[in-house]
N, C-alpha and C positions, 0 to 999 in steps of 0.2 A: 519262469525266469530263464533267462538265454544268458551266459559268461564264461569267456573264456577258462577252457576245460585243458589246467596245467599238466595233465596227463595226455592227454591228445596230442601237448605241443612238446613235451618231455621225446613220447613215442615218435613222432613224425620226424624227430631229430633227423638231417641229415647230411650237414655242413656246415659252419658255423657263417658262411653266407646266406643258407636259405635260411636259418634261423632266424637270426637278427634281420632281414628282410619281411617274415613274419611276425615276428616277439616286438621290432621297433616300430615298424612299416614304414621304413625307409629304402628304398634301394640306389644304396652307393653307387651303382656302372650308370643308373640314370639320371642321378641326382635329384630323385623326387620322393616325398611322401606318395606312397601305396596304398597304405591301412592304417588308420588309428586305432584299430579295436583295441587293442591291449594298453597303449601306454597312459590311457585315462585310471586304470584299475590300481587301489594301491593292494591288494592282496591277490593271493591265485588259489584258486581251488580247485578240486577235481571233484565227481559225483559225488562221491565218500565223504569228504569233509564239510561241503555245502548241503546234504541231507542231514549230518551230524548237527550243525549248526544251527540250522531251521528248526530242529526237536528241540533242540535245547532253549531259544527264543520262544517256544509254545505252541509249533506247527505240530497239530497231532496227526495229519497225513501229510508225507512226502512221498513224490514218486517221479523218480529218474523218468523221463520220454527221450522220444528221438526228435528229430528235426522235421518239422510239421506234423507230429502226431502228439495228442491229447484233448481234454478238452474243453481249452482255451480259446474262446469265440473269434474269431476270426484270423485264424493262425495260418494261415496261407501270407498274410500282410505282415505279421508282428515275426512269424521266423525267416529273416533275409536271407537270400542266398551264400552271400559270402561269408558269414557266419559258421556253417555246417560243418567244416571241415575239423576246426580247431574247437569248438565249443559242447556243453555242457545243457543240456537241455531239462528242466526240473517245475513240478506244479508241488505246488505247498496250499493245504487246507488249514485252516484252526481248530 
């Protein structure tokens, strides 16, 4: 699973321009949509709370990864680049 990781975008804080330019993906000086990652999501999670959550549903392995590494078959294609920065990388077994 790949989802925006509220702790990454929490940390990366920098201005409340480049924020809401990431968090909305809008940016107002050019009046266009950037990014829609986030505004489809109705919850946020960070690694902590999305492994907690997965045990709790009946995943008996979780395991936080990084961006293109685990092992999930064809993971070069499914983890996008523009994703990496802000996001949450995680495999769950039953």
């Amino acid at each position: 699973m790949v989802l925006p990781d509220v702790k990454k975008i929490v940390d990366n804080y920098r201005n409340a321009d480049e924020f809401c330019r990431e968090f909305y993906g809008y940016d107002k000086d050019s009046r266009k949509w950037t990014n829609i990652f986030i505004r489809g999501h109705q919850w946020m999670y960070d690694t902590k709370s999305m492994a907690a959550l997965l045990k709790e549903v009946g995943f008996g392995k979780v395991k936080i990864e990084q961006y293109r590494k685990g092992a999930c078959p064809d993971i070069e294609s499914l983890d996008l680049e523009n994703y990496q920065k802000l996001s949450l990388f995680i495999e769950a077994k039953v």
